[in-house]
C-alpha positions in Angstrom: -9.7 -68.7 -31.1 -12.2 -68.5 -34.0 -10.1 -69.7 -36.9 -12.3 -69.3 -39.5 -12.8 -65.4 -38.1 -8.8 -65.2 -38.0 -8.3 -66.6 -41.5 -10.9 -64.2 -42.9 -9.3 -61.3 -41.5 -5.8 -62.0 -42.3 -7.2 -62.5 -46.0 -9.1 -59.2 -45.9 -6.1 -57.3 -44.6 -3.7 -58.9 -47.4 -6.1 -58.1 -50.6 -6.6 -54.5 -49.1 -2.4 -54.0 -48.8 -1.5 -55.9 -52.1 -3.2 -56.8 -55.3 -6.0 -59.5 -56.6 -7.6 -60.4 -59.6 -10.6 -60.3 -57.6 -9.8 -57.3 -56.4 -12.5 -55.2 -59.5 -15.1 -57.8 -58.8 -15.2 -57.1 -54.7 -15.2 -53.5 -55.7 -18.3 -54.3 -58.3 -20.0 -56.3 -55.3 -20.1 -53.3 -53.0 -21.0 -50.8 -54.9 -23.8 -52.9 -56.0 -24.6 -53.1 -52.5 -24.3 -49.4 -51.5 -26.4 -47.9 -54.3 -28.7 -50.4 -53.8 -29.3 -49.5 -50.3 -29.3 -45.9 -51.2 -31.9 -47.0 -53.3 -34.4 -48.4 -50.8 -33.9 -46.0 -48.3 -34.7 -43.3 -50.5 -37.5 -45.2 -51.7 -38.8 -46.1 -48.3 -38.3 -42.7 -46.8 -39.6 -41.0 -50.1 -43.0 -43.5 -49.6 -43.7 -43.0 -45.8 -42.9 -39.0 -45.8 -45.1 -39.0 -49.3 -47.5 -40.6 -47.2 -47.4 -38.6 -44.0 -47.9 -35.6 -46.0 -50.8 -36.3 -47.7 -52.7 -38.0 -44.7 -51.9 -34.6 -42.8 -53.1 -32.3 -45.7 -56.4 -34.4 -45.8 -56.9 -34.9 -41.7 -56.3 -31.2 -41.6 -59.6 -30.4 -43.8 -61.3 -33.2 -42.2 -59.9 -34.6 -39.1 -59.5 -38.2 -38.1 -62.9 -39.2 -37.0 -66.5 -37.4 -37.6 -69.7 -37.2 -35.9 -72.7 -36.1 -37.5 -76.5 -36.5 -38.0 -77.5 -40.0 -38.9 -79.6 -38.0 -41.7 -76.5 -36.1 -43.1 -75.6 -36.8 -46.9 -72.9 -35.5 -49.3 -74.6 -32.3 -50.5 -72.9 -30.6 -47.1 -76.0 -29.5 -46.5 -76.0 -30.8 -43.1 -78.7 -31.6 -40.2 -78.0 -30.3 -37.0 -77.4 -31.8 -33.9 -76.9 -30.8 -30.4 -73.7 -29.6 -29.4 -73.8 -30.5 -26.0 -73.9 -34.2 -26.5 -73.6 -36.4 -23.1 -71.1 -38.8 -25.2 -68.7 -35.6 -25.6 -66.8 -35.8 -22.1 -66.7 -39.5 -22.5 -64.5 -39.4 -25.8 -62.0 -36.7 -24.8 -61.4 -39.4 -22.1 -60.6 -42.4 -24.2 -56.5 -42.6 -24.3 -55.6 -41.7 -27.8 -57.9 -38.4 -28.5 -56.3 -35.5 -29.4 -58.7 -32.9 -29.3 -62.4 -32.5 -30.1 -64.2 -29.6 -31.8 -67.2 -28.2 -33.3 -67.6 -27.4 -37.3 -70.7 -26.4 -39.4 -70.8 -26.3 -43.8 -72.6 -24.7 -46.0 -72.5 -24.9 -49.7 -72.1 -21.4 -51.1 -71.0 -19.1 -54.4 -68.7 -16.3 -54.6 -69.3 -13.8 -56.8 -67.0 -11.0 -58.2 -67.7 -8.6 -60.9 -66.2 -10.6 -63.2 -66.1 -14.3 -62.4 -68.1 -16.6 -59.8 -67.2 -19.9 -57.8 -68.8 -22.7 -55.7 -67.3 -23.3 -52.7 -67.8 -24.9 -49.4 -68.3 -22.4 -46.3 -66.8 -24.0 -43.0 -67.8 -22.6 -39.5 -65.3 -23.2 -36.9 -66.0 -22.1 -33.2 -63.3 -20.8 -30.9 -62.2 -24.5 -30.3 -61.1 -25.3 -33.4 -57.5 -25.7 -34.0 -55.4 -23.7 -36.1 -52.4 -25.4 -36.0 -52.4 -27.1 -39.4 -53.5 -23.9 -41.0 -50.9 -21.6 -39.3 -48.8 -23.4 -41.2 -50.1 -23.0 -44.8 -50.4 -19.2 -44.6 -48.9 -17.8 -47.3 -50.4 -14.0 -46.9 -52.4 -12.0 -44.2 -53.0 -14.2 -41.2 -56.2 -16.5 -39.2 -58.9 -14.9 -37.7 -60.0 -15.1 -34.0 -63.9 -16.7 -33.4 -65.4 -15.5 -30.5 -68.3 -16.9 -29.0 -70.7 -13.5 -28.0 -69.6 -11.5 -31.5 -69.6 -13.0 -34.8 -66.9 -12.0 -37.1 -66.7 -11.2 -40.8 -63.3 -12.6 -41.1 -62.4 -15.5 -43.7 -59.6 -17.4 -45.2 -59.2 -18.4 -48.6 -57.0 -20.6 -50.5 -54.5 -19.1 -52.8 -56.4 -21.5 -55.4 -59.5 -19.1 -54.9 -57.6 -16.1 -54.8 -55.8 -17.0 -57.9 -58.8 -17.8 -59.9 -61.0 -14.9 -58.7 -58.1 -12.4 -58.4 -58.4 -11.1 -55.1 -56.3 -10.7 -52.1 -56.5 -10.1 -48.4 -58.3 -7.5 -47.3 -60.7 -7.8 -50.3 -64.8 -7.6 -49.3 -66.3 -11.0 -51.2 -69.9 -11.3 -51.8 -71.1 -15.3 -51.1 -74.7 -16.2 -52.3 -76.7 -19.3 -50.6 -79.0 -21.0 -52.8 -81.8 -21.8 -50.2 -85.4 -20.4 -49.4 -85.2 -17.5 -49.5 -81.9 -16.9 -51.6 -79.2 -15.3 -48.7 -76.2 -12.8 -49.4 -73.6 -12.2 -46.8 -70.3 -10.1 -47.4 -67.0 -11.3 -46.0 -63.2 -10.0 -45.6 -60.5 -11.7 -46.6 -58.3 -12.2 -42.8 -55.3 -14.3 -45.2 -54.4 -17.0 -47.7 -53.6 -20.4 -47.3 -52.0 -23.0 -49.6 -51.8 -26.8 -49.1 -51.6 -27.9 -52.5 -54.1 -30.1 -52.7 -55.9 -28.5 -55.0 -59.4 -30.7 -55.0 -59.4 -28.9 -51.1 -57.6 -25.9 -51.5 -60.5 -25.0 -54.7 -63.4 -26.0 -52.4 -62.7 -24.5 -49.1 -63.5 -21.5 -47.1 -63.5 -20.8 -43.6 -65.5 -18.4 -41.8 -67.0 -18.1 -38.0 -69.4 -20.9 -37.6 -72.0 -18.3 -36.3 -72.8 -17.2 -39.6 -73.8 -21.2 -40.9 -75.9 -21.2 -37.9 -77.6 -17.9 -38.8 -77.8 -18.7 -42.4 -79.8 -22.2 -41.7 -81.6 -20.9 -38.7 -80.1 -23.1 -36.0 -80.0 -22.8 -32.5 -77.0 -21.4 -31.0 -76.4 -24.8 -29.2 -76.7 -26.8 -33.1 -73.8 -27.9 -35.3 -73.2 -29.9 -37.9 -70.9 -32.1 -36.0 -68.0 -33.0 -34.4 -64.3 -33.1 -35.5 -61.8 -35.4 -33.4 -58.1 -35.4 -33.2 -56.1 -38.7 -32.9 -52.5 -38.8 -31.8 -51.7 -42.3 -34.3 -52.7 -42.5 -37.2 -52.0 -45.9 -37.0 -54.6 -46.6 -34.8 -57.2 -44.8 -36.8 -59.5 -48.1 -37.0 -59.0 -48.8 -33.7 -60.1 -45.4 -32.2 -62.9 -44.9 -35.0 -64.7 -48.2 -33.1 -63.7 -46.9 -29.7 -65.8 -43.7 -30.8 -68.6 -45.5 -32.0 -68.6 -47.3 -28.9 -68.5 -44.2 -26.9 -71.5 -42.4 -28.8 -73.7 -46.1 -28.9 -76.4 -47.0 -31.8 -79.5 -46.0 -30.5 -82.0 -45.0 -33.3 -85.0 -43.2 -31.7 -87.9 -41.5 -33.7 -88.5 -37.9 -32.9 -84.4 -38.2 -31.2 -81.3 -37.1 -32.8 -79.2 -40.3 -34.5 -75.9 -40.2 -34.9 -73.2 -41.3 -37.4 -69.7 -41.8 -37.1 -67.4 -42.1 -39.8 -63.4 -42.0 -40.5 -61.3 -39.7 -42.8 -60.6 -43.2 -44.5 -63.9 -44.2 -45.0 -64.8 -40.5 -46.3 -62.3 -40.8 -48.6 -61.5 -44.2 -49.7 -59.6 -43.4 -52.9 -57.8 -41.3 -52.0 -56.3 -44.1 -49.1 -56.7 -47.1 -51.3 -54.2 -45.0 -53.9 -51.5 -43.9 -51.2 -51.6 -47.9 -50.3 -51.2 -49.1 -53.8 -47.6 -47.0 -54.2 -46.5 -49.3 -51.1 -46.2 -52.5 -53.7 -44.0 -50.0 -55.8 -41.7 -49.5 -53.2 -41.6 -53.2 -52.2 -41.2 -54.2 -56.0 -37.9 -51.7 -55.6 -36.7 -53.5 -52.5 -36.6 -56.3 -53.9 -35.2 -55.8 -57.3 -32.4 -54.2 -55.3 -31.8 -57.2 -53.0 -31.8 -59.5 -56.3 -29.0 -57.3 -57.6 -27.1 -57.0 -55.0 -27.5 -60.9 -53.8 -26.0 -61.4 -57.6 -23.6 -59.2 -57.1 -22.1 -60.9 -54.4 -22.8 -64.1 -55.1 -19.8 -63.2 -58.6 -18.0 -62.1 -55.6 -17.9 -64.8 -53.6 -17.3 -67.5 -56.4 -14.4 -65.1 -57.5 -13.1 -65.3 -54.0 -13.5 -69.2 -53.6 -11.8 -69.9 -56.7 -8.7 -67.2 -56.4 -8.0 -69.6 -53.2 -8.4 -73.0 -54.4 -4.8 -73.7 -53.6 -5.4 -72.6 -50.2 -9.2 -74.5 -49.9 -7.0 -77.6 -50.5 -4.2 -76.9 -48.1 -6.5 -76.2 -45.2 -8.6 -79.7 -45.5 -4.9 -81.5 -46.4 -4.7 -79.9 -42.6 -8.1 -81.5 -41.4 -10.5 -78.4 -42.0 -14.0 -79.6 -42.3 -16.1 -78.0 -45.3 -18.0 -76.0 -42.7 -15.2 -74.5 -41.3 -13.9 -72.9 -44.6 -17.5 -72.2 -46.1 -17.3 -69.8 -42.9 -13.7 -68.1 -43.8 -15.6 -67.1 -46.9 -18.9 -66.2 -45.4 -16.6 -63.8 -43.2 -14.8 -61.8 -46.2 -18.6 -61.8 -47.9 -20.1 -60.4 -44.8 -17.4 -57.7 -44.5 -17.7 -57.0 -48.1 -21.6 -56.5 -47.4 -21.0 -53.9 -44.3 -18.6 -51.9 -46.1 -21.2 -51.7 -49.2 -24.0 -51.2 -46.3 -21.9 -48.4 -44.8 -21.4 -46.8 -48.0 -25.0 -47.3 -49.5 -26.2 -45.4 -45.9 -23.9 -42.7 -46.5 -25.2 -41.7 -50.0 -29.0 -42.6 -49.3 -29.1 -40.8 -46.0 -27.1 -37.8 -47.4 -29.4 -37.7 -50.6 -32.6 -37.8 -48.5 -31.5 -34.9 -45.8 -30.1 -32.8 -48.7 -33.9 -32.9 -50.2 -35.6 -32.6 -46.8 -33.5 -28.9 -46.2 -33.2 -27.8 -49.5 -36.3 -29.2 -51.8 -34.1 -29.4 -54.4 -36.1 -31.9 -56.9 -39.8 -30.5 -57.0 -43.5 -31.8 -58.3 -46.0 -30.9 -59.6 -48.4 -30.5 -57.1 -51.9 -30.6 -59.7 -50.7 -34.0 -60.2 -49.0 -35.2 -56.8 -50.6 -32.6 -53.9 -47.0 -31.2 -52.6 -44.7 -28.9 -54.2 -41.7 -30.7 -52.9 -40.3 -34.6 -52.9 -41.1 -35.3 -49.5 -38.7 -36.8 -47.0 -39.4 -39.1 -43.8 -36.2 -40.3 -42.3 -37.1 -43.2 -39.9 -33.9 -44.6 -37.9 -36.7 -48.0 -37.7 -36.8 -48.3 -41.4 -32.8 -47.7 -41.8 -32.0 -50.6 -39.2 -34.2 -52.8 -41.0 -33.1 -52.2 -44.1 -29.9 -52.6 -43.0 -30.6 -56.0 -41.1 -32.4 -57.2 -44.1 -30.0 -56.5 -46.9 -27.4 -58.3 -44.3 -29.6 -60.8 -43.9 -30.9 -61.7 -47.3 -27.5 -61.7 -49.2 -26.1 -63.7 -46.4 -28.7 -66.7 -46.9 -28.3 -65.7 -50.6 -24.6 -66.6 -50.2 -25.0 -70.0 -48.4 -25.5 -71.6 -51.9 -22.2 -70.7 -54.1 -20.3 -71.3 -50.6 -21.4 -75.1 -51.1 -18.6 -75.5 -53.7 -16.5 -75.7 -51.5 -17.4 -79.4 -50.8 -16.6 -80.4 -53.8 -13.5 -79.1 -53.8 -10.6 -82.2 -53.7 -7.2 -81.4 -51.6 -5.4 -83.4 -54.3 -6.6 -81.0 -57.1 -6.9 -77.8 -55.3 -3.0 -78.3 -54.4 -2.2 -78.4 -57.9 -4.4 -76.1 -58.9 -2.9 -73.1 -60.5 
């Protein structure tokens, strides 16, 4: 029999059935515990879903990984390369690639009778996947790109559409400052809305046809090549399997290549969603602190409600060890029932935001409309094993006074 195990138990049971001046402080320790629990997980999920969000806002605009013209720079006015690269085949075959496809920009102004606005004009071919746009349509709907007829069809972001007042169906006028000066008309196909705004202001997308015209390409140029990973995790990993798969030759009079990842394109962006992780990890701990103090008052409250029975059980040969673990018992009960209780509320709280979006944002200053939610059942069991964990070591300390507790005194003590 584990006496230690039975003696905790048979203590439990009697301070649940009757009463104990320790009985407030227990009650303290757990909800301590529980709220601080709620706490991280909220944090944690709130962090990671925050995350997740934003990464897939960004990756949509941009993909994962890029290939472009080793001559390219940032005023989008992009060299061409060839579209049927022999380095293509190879990377849909690497373990990990989503999907590959073809995109073209052009820097362009829109021009209404009353206002005007820069934007960037992407070409996307009949490969290009909608999926993360379907989504973000809030009016009219995505165009189809065929490859033997160009079409006139574009989407806006409700950004534009705001600003310049129009709507789907509405014929826009874009001007290309080049050599000559171009004009094309377009027709609104729909609306999109992602929220973040530095895109959503920037962005139009039309049939990549009409970038190749515009520049004078061949049908067979683009400006590069947009790939799809199924991790984001392994985003550094797959970037260098890329490069490996499209090599570092640089040949005069041959087209050069560069290779670059949506972290690398936009490094501030990353280096801020990192920096929030040492918020959330200043939380976690400020919670375990709490509730490690909490129980820590518990336990000494414990200990010294039972002095009187400390002393009787080493008067009966019980070794310090033995009762240190009677109390480690009744402190790791008191720890699951405040972990139960603190995954009630933070779970609750956390799938009451992800259906409902009750608590919004503003999303000119945080890119979503909505506090987003990522419920991870790997996070929850580590939080949970660590908050068990933590407090238990915590606890090892104040059960120590146990050996310096006398039979003699504790007997008498009253």
């Amino acid at each position: 029999m584990n006496l230690p195990y039975f003696i905790a138990q048979r203590l439990i049971k009697g301070r649940r059935e009757g009463t104990s001046f320790s009985k407030p402080i227990n009650i303290i320790a757990v909800i301590g515990i529980s709220l601080g629990l709620a706490v991280m997980i909220l944090a944690v999920a709130i962090l990671t879903g925050f995350k997740e969000q934003i990464r897939e806002k960004i990756v949509g605009f941009g993909s994962h990984i890029q290939i472009v013209n080793l001559d390219s720079n940032l005023s989008l006015e992009t060299a061409p390369i060839s579209e049927g690269q022999e380095f293509i085949p190879k990377i849909k075959n690497i373990p990990g690639i989503n999907h590959v496809q073809v995109f073209a920009t052009k820097a362009g102004i829109i021009k209404t009778d009353e206002d005007i606005q820069g934007v960037v004009l992407k070409g996307v071919g009949s490969d290009f996947d909608w999926s993360y746009f379907s989504n973000c349509m809030v009016d009219g709907k995505i165009f189809t790109v065929n490859d033997s007829v160009r079409t006139n069809m574009v989407i806006i972001s409700k950004k534009i559409s705001d600003m310049l007042r129009l709507t789907t169906g509405d014929s826009i006028s874009m001007y290309f400052v080049q050599d000559p000066p171009r004009q094309r008309r377009f027709v609104i196909s729909g609306i999109y809305e992602t929220s973040l705004e530095e895109f959503d202001k920037m962005y139009v997308f039309c049939d990549i046809g009409h970038i190749k015209r515009l520049n004078g390409w061949d049908n067979d140029q683009v400006s590069g090549f947009e790939i799809f990973i199924n991790d984001f995790d392994r985003l550094d990993e797959m970037y260098y399997k890329v490069q490996d798969a499209v090599g570092y030759k640089v040949v005069e009079d041959e087209e050069s290549f560069k290779v670059t990842s949506i972290r690398r394109k936009y490094p501030q962006i990353f280096d801020w969603l990192n920096f929030q992780d040492v918020n959330v990890l200043i939380i976690i701990l400020l919670m375990l602190i709490v509730a490690g103090f909490n129980m820590i008052s518990g336990l000494l409250i414990l200990i010294l409600e039972k002095t009187n029975m400390i002393g009787v059980l080493k008067a009966l040969g019980s070794d310090d060890n033995t009762i240190r673990r009677v109390f480690l018992y009744q402190g790791a009960y008191l720890i699951g029932k405040g972990l139960l209780w603190g995954n009630i509320i933070g779970i609750g709280l956390a799938f009451l935001q992800l259906k409902t979006g009750l608590v919004t944002l503003d999303p000119s200053s945080y890119y979503i409309k909505t506090v987003p939610v990522n419920l991870d059942i790997i996070h929850i069991i580590l939080l949970n094993a660590g908050t068990m964990a933590v407090i238990l070591i915590m606890l090892l300390v104040p059960s120590k006074l146990i050996s310096r507790i006398t039979p003699v005194k504790a007997i008498k003590y009253d």
